[in-house]
N, CA, C and O atoms as CSV, one atom per row, in Angstrom:
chain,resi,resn,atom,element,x,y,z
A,1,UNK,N,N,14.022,-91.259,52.501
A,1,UNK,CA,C,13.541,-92.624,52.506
A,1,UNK,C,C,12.018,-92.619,52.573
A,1,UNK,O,O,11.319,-91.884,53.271
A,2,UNK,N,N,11.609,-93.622,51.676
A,2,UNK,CA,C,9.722,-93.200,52.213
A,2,UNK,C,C,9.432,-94.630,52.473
A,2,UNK,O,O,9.557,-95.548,51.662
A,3,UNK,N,N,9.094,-94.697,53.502
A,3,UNK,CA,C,8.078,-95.454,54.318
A,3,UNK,C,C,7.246,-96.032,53.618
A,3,UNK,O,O,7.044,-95.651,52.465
A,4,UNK,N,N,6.500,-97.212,54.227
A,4,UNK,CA,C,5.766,-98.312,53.310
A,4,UNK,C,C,4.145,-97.784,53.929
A,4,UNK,O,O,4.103,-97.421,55.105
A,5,UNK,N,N,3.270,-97.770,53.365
A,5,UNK,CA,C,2.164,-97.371,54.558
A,5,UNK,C,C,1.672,-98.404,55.310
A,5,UNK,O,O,1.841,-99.596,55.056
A,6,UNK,N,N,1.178,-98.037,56.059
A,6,UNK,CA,C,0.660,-99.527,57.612
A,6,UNK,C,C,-0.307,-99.457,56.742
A,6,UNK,O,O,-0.794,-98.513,56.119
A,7,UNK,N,N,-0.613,-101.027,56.793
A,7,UNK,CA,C,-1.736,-102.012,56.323
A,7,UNK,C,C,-3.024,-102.372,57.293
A,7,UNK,O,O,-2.722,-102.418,58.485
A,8,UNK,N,N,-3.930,-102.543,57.089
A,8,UNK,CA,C,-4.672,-103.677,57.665
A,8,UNK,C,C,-4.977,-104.947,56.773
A,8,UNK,O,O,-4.794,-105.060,55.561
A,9,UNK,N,N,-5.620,-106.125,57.898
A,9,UNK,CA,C,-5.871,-107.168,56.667
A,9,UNK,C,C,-7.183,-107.806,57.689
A,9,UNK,O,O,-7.067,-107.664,58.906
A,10,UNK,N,N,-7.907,-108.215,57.356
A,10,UNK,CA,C,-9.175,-108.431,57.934
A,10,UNK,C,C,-9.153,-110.080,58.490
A,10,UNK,O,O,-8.819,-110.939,57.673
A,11,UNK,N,N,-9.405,-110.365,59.465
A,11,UNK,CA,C,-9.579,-111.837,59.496
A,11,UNK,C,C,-11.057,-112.554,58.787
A,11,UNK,O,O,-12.072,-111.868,58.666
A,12,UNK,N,N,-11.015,-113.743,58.431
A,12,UNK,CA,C,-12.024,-114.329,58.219
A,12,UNK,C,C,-13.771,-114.044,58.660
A,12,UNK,O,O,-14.757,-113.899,57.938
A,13,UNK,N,N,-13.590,-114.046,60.413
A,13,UNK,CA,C,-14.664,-113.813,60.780
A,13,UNK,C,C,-14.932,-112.138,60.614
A,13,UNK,O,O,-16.084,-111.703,60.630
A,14,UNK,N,N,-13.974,-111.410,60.482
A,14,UNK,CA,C,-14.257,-109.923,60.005
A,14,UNK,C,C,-14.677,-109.491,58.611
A,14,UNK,O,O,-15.463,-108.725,58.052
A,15,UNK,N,N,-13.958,-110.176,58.408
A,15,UNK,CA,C,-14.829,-110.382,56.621
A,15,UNK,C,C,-16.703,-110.496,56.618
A,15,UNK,O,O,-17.707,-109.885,56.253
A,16,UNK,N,N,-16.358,-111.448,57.146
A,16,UNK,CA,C,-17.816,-112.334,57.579
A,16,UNK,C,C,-18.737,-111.128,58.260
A,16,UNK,O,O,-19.935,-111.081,57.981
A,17,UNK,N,N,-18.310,-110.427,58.910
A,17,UNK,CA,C,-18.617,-109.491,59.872
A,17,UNK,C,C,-19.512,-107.861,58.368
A,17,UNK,O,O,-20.573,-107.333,58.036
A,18,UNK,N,N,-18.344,-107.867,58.138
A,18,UNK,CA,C,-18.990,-107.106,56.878
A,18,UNK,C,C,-19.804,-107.360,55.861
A,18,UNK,O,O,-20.505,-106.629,55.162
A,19,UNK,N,N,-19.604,-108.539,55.881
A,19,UNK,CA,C,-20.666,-108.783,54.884
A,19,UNK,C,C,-22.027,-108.728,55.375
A,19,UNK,O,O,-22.887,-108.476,54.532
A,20,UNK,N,N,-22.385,-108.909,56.546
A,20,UNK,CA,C,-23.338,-109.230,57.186
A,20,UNK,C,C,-24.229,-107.474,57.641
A,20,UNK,O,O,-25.392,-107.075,57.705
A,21,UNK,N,N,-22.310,-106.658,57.949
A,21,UNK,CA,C,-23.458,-105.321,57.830
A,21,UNK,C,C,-23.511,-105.014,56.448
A,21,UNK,O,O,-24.664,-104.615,56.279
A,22,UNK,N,N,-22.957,-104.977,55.445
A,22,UNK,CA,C,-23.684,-104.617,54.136
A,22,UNK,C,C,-24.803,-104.806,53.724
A,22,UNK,O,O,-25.515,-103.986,53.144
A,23,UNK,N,N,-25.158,-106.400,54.113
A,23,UNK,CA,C,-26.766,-106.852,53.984
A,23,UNK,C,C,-27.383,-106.395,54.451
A,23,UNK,O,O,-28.441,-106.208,53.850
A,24,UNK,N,N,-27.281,-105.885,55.742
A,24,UNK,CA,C,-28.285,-105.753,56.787
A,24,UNK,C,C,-28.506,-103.703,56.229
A,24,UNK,O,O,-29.580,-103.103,56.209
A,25,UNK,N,N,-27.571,-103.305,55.982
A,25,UNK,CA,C,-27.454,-101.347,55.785
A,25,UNK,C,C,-28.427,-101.843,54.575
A,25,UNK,O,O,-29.638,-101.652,54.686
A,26,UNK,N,N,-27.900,-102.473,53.437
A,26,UNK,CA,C,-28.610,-103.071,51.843
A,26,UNK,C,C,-30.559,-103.367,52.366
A,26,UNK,O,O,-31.423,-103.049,51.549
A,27,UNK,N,N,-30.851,-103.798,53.348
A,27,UNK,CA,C,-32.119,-103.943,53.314
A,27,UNK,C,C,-33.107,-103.123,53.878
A,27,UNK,O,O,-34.310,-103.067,53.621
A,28,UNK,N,N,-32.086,-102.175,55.092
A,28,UNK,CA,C,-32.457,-101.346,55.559
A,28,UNK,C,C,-32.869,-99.617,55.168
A,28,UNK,O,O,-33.879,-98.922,55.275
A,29,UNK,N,N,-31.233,-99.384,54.587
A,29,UNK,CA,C,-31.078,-98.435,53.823
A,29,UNK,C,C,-30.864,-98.042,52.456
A,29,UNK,O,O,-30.976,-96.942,51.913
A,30,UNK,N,N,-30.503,-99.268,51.975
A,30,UNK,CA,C,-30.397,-98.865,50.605
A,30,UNK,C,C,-29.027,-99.073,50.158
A,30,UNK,O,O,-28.206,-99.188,51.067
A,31,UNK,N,N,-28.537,-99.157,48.807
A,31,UNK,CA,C,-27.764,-99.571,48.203
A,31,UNK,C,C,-26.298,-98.440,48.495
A,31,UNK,O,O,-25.153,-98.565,48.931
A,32,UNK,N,N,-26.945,-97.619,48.094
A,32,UNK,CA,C,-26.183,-95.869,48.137
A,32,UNK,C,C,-25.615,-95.985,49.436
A,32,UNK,O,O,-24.399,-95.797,49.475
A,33,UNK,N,N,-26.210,-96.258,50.553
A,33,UNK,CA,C,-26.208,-95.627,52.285
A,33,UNK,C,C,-25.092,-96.776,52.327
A,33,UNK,O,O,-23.999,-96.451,52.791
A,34,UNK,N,N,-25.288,-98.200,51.847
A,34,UNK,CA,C,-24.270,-99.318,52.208
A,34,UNK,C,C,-22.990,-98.789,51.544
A,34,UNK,O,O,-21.923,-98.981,52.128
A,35,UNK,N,N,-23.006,-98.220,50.519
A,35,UNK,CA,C,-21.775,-98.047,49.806
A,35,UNK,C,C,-21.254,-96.972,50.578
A,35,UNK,O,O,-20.048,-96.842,50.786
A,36,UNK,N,N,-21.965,-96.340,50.929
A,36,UNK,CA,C,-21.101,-94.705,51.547
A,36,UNK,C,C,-20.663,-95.436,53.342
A,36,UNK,O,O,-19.597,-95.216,53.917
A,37,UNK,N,N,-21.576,-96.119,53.786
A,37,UNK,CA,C,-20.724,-96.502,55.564
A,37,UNK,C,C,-19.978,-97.506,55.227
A,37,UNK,O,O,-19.128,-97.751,56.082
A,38,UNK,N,N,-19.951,-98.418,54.010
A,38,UNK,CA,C,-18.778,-99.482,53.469
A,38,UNK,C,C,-17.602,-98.692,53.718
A,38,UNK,O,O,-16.848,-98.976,54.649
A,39,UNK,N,N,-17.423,-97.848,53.051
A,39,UNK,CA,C,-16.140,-96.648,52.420
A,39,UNK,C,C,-15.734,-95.876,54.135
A,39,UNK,O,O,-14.600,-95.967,54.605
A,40,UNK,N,N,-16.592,-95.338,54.683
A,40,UNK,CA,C,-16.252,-94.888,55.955
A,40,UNK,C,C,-15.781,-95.928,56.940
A,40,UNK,O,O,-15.204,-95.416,57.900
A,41,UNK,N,N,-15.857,-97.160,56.973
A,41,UNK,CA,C,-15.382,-98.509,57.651
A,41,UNK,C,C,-13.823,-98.510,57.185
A,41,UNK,O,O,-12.810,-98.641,57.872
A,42,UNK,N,N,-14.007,-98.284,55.514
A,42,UNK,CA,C,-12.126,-99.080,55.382
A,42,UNK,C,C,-11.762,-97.416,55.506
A,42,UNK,O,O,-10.638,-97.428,55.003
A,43,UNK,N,N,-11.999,-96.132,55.832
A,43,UNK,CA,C,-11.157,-94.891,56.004
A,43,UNK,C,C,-10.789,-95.163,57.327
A,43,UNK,O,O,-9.652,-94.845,57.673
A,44,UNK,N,N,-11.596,-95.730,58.182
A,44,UNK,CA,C,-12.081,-95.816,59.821
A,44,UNK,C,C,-9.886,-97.264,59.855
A,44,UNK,O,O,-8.790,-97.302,60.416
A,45,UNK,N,N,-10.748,-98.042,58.774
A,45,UNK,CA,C,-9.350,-99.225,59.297
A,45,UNK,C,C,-8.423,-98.466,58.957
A,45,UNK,O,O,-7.442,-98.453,59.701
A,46,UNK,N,N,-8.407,-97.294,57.329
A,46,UNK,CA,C,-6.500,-96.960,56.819
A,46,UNK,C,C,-6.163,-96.317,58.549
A,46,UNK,O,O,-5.211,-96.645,59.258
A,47,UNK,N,N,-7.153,-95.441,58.855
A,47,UNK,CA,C,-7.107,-94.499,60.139
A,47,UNK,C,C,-5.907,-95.119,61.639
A,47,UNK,O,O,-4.926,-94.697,62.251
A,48,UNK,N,N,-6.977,-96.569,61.624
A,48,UNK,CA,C,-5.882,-97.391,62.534
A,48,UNK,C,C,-4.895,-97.833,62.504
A,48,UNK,O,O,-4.059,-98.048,63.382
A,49,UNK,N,N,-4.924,-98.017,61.402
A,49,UNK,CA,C,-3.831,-98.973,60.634
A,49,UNK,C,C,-2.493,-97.518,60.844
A,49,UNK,O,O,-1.352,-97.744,61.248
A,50,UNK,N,N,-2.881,-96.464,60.557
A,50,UNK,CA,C,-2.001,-95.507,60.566
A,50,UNK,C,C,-1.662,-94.862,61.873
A,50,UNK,O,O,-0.797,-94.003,62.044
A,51,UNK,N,N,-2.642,-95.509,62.988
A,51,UNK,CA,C,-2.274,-94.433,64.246
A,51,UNK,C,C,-2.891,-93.089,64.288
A,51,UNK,O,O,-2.536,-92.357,65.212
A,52,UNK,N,N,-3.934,-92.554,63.261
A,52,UNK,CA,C,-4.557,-91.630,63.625
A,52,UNK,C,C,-5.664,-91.568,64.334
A,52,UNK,O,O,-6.254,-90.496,64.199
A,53,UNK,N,N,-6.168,-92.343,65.054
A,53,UNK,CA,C,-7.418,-92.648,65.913
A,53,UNK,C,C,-6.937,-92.810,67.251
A,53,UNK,O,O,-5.962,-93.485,67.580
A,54,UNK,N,N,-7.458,-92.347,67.771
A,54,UNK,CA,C,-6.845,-92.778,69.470
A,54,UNK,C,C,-7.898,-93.867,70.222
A,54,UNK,O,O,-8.501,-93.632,71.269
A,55,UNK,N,N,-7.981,-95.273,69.338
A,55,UNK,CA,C,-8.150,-96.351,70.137
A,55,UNK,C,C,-7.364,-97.071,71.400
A,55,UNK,O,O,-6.188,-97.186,71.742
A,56,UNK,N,N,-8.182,-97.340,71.723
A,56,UNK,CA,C,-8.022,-97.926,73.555
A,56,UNK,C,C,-7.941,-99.339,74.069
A,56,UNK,O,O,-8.910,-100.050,73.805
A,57,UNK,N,N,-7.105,-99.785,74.651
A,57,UNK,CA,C,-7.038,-101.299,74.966
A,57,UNK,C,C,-8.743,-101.791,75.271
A,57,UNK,O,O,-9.603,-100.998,75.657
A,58,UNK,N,N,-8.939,-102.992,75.050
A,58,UNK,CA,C,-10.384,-103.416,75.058
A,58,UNK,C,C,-10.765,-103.993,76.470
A,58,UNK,O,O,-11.814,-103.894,77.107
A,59,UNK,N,N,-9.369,-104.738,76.808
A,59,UNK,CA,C,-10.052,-104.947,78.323
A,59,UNK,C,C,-8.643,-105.068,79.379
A,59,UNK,O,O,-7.566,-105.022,78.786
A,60,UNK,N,N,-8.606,-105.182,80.540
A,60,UNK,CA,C,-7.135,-105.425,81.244
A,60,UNK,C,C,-6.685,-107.126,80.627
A,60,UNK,O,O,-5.565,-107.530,80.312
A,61,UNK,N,N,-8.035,-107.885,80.609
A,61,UNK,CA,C,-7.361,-109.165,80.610
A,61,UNK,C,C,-7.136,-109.546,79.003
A,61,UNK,O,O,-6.626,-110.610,78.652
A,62,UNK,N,N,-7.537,-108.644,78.194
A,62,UNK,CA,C,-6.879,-108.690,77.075
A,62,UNK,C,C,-5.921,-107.269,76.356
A,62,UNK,O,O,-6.324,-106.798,75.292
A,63,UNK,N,N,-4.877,-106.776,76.922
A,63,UNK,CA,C,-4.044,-105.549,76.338
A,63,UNK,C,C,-4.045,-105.382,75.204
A,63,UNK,O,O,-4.363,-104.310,74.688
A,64,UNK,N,N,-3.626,-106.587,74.458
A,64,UNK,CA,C,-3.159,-106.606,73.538
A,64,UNK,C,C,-4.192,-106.536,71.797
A,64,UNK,O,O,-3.759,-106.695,70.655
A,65,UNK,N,N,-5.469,-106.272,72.217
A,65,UNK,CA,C,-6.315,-106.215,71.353
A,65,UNK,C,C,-7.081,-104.658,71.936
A,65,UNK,O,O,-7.405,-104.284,73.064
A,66,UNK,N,N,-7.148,-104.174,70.913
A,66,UNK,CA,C,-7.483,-102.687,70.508
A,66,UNK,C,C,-9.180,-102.403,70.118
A,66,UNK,O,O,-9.661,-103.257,69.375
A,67,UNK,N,N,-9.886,-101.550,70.453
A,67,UNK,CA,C,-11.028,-101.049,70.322
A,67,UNK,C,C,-11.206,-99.424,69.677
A,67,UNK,O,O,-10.838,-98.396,70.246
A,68,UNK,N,N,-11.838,-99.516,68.411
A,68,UNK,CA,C,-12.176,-98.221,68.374
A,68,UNK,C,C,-13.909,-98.274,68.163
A,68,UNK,O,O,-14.518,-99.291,67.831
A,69,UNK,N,N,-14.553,-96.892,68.447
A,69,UNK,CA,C,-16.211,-97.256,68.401
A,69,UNK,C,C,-16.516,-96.576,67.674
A,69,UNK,O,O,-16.799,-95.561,68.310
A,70,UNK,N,N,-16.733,-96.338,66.313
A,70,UNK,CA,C,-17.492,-96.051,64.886
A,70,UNK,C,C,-18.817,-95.665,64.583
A,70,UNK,O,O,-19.613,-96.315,63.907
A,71,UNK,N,N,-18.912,-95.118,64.852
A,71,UNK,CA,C,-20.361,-94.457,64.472
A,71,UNK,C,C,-21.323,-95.551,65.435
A,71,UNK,O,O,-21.556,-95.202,66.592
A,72,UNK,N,N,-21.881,-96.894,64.928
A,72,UNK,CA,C,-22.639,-98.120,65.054
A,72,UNK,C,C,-21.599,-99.282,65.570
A,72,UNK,O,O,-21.993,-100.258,66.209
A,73,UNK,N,N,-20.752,-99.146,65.352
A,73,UNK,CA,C,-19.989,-100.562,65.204
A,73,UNK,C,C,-18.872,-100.082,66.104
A,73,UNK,O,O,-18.643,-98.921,66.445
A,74,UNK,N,N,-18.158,-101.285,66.456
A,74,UNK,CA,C,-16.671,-101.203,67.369
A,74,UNK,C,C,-15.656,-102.077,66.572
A,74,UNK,O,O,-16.043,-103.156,66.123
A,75,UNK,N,N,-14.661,-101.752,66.419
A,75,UNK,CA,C,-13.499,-102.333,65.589
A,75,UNK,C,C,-12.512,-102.995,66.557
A,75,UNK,O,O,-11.771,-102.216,67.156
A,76,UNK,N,N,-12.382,-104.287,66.804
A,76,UNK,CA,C,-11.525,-104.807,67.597
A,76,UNK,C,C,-10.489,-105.232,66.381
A,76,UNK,O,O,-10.823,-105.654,65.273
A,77,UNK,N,N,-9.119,-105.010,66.878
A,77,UNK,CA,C,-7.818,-105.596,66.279
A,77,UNK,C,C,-6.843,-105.174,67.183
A,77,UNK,O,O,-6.944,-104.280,68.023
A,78,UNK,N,N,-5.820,-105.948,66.921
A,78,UNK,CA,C,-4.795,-106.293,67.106
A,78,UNK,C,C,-3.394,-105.723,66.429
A,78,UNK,O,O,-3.390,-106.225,65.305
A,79,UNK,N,N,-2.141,-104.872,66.586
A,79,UNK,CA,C,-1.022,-105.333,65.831
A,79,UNK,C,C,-0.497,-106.446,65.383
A,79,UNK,O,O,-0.250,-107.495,65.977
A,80,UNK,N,N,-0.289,-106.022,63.881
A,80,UNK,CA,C,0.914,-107.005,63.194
A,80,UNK,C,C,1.704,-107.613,63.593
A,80,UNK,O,O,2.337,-106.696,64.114
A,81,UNK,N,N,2.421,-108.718,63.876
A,81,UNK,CA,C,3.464,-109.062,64.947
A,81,UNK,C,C,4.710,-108.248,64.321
A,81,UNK,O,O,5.534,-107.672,65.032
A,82,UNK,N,N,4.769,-108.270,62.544
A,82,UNK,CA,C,5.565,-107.706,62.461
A,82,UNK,C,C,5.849,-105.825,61.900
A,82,UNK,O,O,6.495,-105.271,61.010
A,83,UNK,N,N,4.625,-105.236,63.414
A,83,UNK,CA,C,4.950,-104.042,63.458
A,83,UNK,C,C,4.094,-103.092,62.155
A,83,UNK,O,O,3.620,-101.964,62.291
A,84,UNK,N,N,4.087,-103.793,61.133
A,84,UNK,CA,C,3.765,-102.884,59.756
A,84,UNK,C,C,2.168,-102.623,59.428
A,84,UNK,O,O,1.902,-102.597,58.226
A,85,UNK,N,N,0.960,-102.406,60.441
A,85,UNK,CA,C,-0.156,-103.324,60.583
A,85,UNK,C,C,-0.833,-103.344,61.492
A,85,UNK,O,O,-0.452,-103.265,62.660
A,86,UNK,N,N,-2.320,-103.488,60.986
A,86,UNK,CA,C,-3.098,-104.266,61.993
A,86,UNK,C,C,-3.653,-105.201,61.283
A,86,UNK,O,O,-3.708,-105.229,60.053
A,87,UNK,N,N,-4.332,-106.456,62.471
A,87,UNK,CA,C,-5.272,-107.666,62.149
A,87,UNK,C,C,-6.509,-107.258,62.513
A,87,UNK,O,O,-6.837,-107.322,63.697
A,88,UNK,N,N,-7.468,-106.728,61.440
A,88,UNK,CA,C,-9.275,-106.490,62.065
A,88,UNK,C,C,-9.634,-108.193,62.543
A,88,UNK,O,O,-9.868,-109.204,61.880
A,89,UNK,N,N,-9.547,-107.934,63.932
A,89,UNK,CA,C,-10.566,-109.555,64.462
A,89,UNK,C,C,-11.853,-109.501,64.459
A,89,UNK,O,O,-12.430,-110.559,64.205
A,90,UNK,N,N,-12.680,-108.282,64.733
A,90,UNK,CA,C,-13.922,-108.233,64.186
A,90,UNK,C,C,-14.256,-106.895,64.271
A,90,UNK,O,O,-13.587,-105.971,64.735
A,91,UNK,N,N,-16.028,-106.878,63.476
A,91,UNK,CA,C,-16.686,-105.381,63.190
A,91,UNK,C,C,-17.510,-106.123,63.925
A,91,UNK,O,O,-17.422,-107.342,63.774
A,92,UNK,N,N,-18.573,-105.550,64.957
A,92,UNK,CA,C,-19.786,-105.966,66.076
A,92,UNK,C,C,-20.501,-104.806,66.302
A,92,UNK,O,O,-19.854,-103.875,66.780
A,93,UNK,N,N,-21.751,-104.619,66.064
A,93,UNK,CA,C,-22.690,-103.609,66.252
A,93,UNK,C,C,-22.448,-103.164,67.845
A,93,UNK,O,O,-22.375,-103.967,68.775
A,94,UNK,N,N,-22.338,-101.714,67.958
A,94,UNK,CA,C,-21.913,-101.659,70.301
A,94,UNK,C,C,-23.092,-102.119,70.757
A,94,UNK,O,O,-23.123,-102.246,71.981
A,95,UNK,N,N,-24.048,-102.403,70.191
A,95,UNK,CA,C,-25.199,-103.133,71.557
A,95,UNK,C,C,-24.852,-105.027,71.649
A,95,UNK,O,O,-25.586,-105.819,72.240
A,96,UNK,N,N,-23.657,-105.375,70.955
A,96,UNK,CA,C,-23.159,-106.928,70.896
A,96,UNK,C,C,-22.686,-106.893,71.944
A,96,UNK,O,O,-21.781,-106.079,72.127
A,97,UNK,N,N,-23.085,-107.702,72.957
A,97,UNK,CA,C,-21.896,-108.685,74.350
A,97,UNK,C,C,-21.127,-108.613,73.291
A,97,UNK,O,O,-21.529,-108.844,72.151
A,98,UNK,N,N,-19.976,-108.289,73.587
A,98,UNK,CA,C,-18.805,-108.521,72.471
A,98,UNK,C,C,-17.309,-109.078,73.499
A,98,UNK,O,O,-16.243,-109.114,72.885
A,99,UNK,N,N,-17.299,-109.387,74.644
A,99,UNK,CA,C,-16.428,-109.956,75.439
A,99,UNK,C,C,-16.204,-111.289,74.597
A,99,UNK,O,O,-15.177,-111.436,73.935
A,100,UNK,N,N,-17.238,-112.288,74.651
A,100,UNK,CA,C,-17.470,-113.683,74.559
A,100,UNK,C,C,-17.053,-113.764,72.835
A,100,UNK,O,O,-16.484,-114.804,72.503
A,101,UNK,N,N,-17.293,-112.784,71.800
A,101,UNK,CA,C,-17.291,-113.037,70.269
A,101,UNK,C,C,-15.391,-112.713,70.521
A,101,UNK,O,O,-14.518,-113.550,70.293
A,102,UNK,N,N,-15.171,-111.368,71.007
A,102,UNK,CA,C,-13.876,-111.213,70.888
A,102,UNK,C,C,-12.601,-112.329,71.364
A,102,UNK,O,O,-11.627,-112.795,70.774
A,103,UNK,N,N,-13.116,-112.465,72.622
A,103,UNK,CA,C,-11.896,-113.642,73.316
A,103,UNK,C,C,-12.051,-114.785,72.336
A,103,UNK,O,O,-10.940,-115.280,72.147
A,104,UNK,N,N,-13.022,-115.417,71.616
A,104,UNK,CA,C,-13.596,-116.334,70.747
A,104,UNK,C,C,-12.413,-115.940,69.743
A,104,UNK,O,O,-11.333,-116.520,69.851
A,105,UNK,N,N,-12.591,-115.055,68.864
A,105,UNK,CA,C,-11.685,-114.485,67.616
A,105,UNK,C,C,-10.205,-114.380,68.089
A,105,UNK,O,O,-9.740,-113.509,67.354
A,106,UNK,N,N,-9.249,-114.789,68.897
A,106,UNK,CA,C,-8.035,-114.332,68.926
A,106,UNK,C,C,-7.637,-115.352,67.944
A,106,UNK,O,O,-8.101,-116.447,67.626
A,107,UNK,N,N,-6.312,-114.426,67.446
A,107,UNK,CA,C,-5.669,-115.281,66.238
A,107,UNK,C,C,-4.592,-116.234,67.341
A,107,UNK,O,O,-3.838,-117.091,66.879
């Protein structure tokens, strides 16, 4: 039997979230540098999405939302409700208060 592969799917404000570092890598570094940490971001999500990362609950008063820390950035999401999945709730540079953006983003 073969298995479907785990997905991610980005929320709105995560979307939003990327676009914002593309611009920002795009003015800083260059076109090339955005395209190559673009590509290491969605290996970073297949990664979660698959269970090969050993991300960590984000806080006690939220379990249920997941943290991994990326080079620059921290990846908060969530499981799929139905199991097959994650929901990216956001990408946030680690020097972001990111308590107040995250509890903000729950689906």
């Amino acid at each position: 039997m073969i298995s479907a592969k785990k997905r991610y799917r980005l929320t709105a404000e995560a979307a939003q979230d990327l676009q914002s570092i593309a611009r920002y890598t795009v003015k800083t570094w260059g076109v090339v540098q955005s395209r190559a940490y673009a590509a290491e971001l969605e290996k970073t999500f297949d990664s979660l999405a698959d269970k090969l990362l050993p991300a960590k609950p984000f806080s006690e008063n939220l379990p249920d939302i997941m943290v991994w820390h990326n080079k620059y950035h921290s990846v908060y999401y969530t499981y799929e409700t139905n199991g097959r999945g994650i929901v990216i709730i956001a990408v946030l540079h680690q020097k972001t208060d990111s308590s107040q953006k995250v509890e903000n983003r729950l689906p």
